[in-house]
C-alpha positions in Angstrom: -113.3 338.0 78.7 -113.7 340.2 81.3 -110.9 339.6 83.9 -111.3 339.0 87.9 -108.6 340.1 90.5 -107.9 336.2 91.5 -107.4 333.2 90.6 -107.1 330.1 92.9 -104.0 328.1 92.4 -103.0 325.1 94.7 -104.6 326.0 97.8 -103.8 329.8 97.9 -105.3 332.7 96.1 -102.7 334.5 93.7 -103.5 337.9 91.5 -104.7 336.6 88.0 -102.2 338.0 86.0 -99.6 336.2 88.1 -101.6 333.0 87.8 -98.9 331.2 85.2 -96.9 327.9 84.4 -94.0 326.8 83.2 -93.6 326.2 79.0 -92.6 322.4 79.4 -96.1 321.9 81.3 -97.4 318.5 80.2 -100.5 319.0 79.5 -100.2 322.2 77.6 -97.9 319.7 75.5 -100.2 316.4 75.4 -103.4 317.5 76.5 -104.3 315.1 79.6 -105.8 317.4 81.7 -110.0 317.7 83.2 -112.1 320.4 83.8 -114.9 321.9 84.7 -117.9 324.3 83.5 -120.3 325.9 85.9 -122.2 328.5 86.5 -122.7 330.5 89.7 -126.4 332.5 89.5 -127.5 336.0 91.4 -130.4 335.0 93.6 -132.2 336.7 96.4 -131.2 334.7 99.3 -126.9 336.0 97.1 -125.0 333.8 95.0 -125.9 330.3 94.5 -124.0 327.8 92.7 -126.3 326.0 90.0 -125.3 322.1 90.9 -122.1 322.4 92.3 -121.7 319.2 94.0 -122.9 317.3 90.9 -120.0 319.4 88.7 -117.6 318.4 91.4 -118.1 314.7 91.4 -118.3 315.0 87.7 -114.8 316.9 87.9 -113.6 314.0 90.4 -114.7 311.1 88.2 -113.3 312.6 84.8 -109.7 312.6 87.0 -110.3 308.9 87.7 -110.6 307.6 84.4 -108.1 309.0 83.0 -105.5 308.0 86.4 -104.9 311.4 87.9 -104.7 311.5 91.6 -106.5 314.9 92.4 -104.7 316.5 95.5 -107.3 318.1 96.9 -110.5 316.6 98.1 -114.4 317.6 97.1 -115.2 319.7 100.0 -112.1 321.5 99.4 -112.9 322.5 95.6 -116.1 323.3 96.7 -114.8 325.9 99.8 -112.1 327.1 97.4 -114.9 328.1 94.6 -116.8 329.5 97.0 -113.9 332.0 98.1 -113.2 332.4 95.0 -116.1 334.4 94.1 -115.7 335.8 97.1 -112.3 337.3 96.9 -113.5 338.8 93.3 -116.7 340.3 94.7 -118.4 338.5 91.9 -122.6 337.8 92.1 -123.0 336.1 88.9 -119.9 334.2 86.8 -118.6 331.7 85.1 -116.4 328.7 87.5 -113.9 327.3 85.4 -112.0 324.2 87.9 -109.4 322.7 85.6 -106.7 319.9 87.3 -103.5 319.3 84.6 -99.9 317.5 85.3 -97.0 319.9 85.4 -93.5 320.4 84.0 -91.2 317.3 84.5 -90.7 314.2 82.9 -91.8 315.2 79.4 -93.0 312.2 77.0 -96.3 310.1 76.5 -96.2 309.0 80.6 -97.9 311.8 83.2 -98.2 309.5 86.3 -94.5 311.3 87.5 -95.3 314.6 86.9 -97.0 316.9 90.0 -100.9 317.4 89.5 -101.9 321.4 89.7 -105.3 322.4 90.2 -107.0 325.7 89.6 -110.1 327.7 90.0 -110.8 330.6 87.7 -114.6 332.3 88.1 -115.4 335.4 85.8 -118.2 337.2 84.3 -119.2 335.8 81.2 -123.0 336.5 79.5 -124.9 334.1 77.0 -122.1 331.7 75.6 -124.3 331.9 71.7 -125.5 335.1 72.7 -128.6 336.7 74.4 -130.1 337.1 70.6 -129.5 333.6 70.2 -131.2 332.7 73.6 -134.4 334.6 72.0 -134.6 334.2 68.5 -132.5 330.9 68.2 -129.4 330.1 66.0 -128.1 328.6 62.9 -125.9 325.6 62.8 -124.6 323.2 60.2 -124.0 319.6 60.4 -119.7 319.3 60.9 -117.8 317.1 58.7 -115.9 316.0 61.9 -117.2 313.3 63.9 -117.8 312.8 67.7 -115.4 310.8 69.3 -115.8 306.9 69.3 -116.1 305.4 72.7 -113.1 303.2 72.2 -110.9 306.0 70.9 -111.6 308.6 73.5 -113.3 308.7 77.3 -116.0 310.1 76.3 -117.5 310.1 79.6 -114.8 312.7 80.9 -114.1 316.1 80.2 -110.7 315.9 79.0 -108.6 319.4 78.0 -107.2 317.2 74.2 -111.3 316.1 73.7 -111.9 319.5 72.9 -109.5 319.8 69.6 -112.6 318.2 67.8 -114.7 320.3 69.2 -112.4 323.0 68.1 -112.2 321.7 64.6 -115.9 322.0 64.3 -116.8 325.1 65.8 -114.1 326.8 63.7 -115.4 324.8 60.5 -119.1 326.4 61.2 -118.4 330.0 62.7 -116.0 330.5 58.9 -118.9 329.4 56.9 -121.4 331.6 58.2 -123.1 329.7 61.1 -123.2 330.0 65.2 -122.4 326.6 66.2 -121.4 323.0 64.6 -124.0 319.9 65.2 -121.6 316.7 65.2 -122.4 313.1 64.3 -121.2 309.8 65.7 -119.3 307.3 63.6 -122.7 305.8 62.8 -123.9 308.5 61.3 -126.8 309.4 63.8 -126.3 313.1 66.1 -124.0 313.1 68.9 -124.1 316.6 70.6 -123.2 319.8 69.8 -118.8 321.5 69.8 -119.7 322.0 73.5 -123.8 321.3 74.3 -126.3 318.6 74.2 -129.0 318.6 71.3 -132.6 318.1 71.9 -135.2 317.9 69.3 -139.2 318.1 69.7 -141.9 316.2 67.2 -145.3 315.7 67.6 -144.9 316.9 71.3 -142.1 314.2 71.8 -139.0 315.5 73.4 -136.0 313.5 72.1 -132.5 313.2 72.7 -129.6 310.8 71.9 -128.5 308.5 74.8 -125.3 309.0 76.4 -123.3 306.8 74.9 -120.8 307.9 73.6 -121.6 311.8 75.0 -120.8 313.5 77.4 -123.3 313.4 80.4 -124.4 316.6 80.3 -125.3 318.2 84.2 -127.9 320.8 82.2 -129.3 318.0 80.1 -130.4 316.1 82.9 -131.7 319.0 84.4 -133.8 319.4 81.1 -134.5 316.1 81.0 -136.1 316.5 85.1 -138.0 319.7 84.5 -139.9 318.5 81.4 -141.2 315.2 83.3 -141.9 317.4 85.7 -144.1 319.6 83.6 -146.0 316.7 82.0 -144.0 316.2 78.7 -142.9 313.3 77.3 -138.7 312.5 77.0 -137.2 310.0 74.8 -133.4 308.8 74.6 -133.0 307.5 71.6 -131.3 307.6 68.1 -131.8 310.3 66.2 -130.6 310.7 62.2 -129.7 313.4 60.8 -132.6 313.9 58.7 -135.1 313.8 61.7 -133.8 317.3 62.9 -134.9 318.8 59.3 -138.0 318.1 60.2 -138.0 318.9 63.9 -140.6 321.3 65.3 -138.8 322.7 67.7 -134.7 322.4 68.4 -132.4 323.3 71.5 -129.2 323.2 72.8 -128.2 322.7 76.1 -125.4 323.1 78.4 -123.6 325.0 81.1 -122.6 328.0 78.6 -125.2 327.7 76.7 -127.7 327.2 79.0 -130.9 326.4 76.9 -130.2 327.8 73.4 -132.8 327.7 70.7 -132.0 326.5 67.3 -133.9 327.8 63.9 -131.9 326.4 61.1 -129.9 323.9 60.5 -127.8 322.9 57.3 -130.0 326.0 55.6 -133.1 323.8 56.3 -135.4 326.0 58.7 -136.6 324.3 61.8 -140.3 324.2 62.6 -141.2 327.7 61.9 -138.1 329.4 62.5 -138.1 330.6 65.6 -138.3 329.2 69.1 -141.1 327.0 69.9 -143.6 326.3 73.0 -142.5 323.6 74.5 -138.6 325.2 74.4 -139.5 328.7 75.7 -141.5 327.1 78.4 -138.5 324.9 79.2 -136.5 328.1 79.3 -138.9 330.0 81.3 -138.6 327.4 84.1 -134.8 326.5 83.8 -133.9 330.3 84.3 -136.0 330.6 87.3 -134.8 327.4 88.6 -131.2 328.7 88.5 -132.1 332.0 89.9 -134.1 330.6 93.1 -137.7 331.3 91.5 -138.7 327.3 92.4 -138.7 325.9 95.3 -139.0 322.6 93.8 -135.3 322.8 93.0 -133.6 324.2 95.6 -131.6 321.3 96.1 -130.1 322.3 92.7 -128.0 325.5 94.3 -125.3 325.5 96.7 -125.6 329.0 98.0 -122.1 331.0 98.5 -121.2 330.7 102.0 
C-alpha cells in the first residue's frame, strides 16, 4: 500500500499514521461495521469520482439494514471525500469510506456504543494486476460457499461478510491460483472473494441475479454499456459446469474493474485468453471512467 498524508476521521482531517482506535473497539471484536470501495479516475476536465453518489447511497443503505445510525449525512461524505483527495494531492486512488461502532459496552449489542466514520483514499493499481487485466487470470471453484440470504445481509457490505471471502481467496492464492470463484448453497455461481462473474456463450452475456449477491455498482455499469453496445444480457442461473464451457469470462468490480478470466478449475476458457466481446467491454468501461464518453458523464462526480 502506498500511504497518503491523511486520513478523514469524524469530521476533521488527522495525519494517517495518527489515524487509530482504541483495542476494545467493537467492531474490530464482532465485525458489524459497512464500507465502501470506489474509485476516483484522472480525467481531463481533473479528478472525477467514478459513481460516487451511487457508492454513497450504497454505503447509507448497508448502515440501515444492519441498524447503524450514520452521523453524518450524504452530502457530507461526499464533501469530505472530495477533500480528502485533496488534502493528499492525489489524481487517481482508491476511496475506502468505512463507518464501525467504537469501544464501550463490549458484548453481542452495538446500538450503545458511538458510531465512527472514516475516509481513507490512496493509490492503488490493478487489484488482480495489470497482466491480469490483459491476458486474464486463473481461478478455481472454492470449497466455501457464498453466504445464504437468511444467514447473512447479503445486500450490504458488512466488515465480518468478508471472512468468507477471506477464507476463499486464501484457499485459491495457496494452491496456485489468482482469485476464488464461490458458489451458493444451491450449488449454482454466486460471485467472486470480492467481484461479480460474468460469462459469454454463443454471444449471450450472462450473469447470476442478485439474489443473494451483492449489488455490484461496476456490474450494473457492465450490464448498461453492453445494452448500449447492442449485446444481449441475461440474469440468470448459471452452474458450474456452464463456465467450463464459456467462451469468454470476466470479473467485475471496483478493484478489479473488468478482469479477464482464462482458466478455471485447470479447465481453459474459450481459447485462453480474453475474448471480443470482453476487451470491447473493457475498451469502453476504461474510457467511461476516464471521461472519453460523453454518454456517461453522469457517471463521474468531478473533484470540486
Amino acid at each position: 500500500m502506498i500511504k497518503a498524508d491523511y486520513i478523514w476521521f469524524d469530521g476533521e482531517l488527522v495525519r494517517w499514521e495518527d489515524a487509530k482506535v482504541h483495542l476494545l473497539t467493537h467492531t474490530l471484536h464482532y465485525g458489524l461495521g459497512v464500507f465502501e470501495g470506489i474509485r476516483c479516475y484522472n480525467t481531463k476536465k481533473g479528478p472525477a469520482i467514478f459513481r460516487h453518489h451511487e457508492h454513497i447511497e450504497r454505503f447509507f443503505k448497508s448502515a440501515h439494514i444492519v441498524y447503524m445510525k450514520m452521523p453524518f449525512s450524504r452530502e457530507e461524505i461526499r464533501k469530505a471525500t472530495f477533500e480528502t483527495i485533496k488534502a493528499n494531492n492525489l489524481k487517481e486512488c482508491y476511496i475506502r469510506p468505512i463507518a464501525f461502532y467504537a469501544e464501550g459496552a463490549m458484548g453481542l449489542y452495538p446500538l450503545n456504543n458511538k458510531v465512527h466514520v472514516a475516509i481513507i483514499c490512496w493509490e492503488w493499481g490493478a487489484y488482480l494486476g495489470d497482466e491480469g487485466l490483459k491476458k486474464g487470470i486463473r481461478c478455481k471453484i472454492s470449497s466455501f460457499n457464498r453466504h445464504h440470504i437468511n444467514v447473512s445481509m447479503t445486500k450490504a457490505k458488512v466488515c465480518g461478510n468478508y471472512v468468507n471471502s477471506q477464507l476463499a481467496k486464501i484457499e485459491a492464492v495457496e494452491d496456485g491460483y489468482d482469485e476464488a470463484l464461490m458458489l451458493n448453497v444451491d450449488g449454482t455461481v454466486a460471485e467472486g472473494s470480492g467481484e461479480n462473474i460474468f460469462i459469454v456463450r454463443k454471444g449471450i452475456i450472462k450473469t447470476p441475479p442478485v439474489a443473494g449477491i451483492l449489488e455490484g455498482i461496476t456490474r450494473d455499469s457492465v450490464i448498461t454499456i453492453a445494452k448500449d453496445l447492442g449485446l444481449e444480457v441475461k440474469e440468470d442461473l448459471i452452474t458450474r459446469d456452464e463456465i467450463y464451457i464459456a467462451d469468454e469470462m470476466f470479473l467485475c468490480g471496483t478493484a478489479a474493474e473488468i478482469t479477464p478470466v482464462r482458466e478455471v478449475d485447470r479447465r481453459v476458457i474459450g481459447e485462453g485468453r480474453p475474448g471480443p466481446i470482453t476487451r470491447k467491454l473493457q475498451e469502453v468501461f476504461f474510457k467511461v471512467v476516464r471521461g472519453e464518453d460523453p454518454r456517461y458523464e453522469h457517471w463521474l462526480d468531478y473533484v470540486e
